[in-house]
C-alpha positions in Angstrom: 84.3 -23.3 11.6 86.4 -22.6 14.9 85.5 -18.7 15.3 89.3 -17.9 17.0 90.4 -18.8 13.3 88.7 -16.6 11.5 89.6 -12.5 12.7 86.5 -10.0 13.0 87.4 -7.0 10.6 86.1 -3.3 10.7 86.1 -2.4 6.6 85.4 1.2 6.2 84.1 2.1 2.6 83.8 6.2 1.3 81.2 6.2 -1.4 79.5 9.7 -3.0 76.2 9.0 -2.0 73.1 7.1 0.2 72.3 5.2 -3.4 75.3 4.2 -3.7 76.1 3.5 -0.2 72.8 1.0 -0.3 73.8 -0.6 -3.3 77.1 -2.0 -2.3 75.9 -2.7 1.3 73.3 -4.6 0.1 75.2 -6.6 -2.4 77.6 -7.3 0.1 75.6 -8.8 2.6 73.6 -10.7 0.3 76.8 -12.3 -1.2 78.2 -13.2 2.2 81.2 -11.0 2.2 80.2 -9.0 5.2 77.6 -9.9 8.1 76.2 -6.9 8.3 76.9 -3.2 6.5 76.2 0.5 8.4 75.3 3.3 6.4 76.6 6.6 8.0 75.0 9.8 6.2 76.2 13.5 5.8 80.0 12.9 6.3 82.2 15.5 5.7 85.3 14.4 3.5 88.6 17.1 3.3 91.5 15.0 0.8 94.1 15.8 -1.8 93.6 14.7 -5.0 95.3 15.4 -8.3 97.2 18.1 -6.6 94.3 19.4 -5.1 92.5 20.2 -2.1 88.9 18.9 -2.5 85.9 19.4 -0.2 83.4 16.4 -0.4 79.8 15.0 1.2 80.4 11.5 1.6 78.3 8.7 3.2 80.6 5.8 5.2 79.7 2.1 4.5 81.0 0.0 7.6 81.4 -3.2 7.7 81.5 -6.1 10.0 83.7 -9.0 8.0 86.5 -11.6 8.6 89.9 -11.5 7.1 89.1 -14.6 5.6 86.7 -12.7 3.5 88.8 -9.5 2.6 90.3 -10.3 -0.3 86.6 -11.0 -2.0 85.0 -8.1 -0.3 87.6 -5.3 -1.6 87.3 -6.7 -5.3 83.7 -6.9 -4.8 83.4 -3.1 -3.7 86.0 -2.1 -6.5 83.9 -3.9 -8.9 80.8 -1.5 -7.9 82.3 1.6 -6.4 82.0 4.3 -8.9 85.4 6.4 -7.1 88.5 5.7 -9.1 90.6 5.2 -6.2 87.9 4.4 -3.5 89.1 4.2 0.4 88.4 0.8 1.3 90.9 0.0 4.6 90.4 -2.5 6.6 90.9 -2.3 10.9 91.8 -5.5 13.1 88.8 -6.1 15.5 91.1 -7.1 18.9 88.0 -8.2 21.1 84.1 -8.2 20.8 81.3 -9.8 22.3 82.1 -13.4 21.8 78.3 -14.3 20.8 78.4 -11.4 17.9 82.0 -12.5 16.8 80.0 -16.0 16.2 77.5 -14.7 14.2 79.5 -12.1 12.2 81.4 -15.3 11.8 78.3 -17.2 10.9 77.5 -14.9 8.7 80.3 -14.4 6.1 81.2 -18.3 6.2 81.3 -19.5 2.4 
């Protein structure tokens, strides 16, 4: 697979909790879908929703994809994420270490 074909992706993923924040990350890396998944603890989430100011802990699932797999890893994380509208946005990785863009690439191949 030529690696310049196939665009490193940041997917940032909100979830309530560390349980759920494993699950998913897990499940996402074992299917292929993202090379590798960061769990970031006590975040401090301030939204509107429903009309209403909400205060929330949150735990950030980062991932390290390809925009060839994007489509699959959003319906995958939909599938699991217990949020009815969950933050899953996706941010364009302009350069990286060319050696770790291989193996993220490597990585998430199908």
């Amino acid at each position: 697979m030529k690696k310049s074909s196939n665009k490193i992706i940041v997917v940032l993923v909100a979830v309530g909790d560390q349980k759920e924040a494993v699950r998913i990350g897990q499940e996402m890396v074992n299917a292929r879908l993202a090379a590798c998944a960061n769990i970031i603890t006590g975040v401090q989430s301030i939204y509107r929703w429903k009309g209403k100011v909400v205060k929330a802990k949150e735990v950030l699932l980062m991932f390290k994809s390809t925009e060839l797999r994007y489509r699959a890893l959003e319906k995958a994380v939909k599938t699991m994420h217990t949020y009815e509208t969950p933050e899953i946005i996706a941010l364009s990785v302009k350069k990286g270490l060319e050696q770790y863009v291989g193996w993220v690439c490597d990585e998430t191949h199908s």
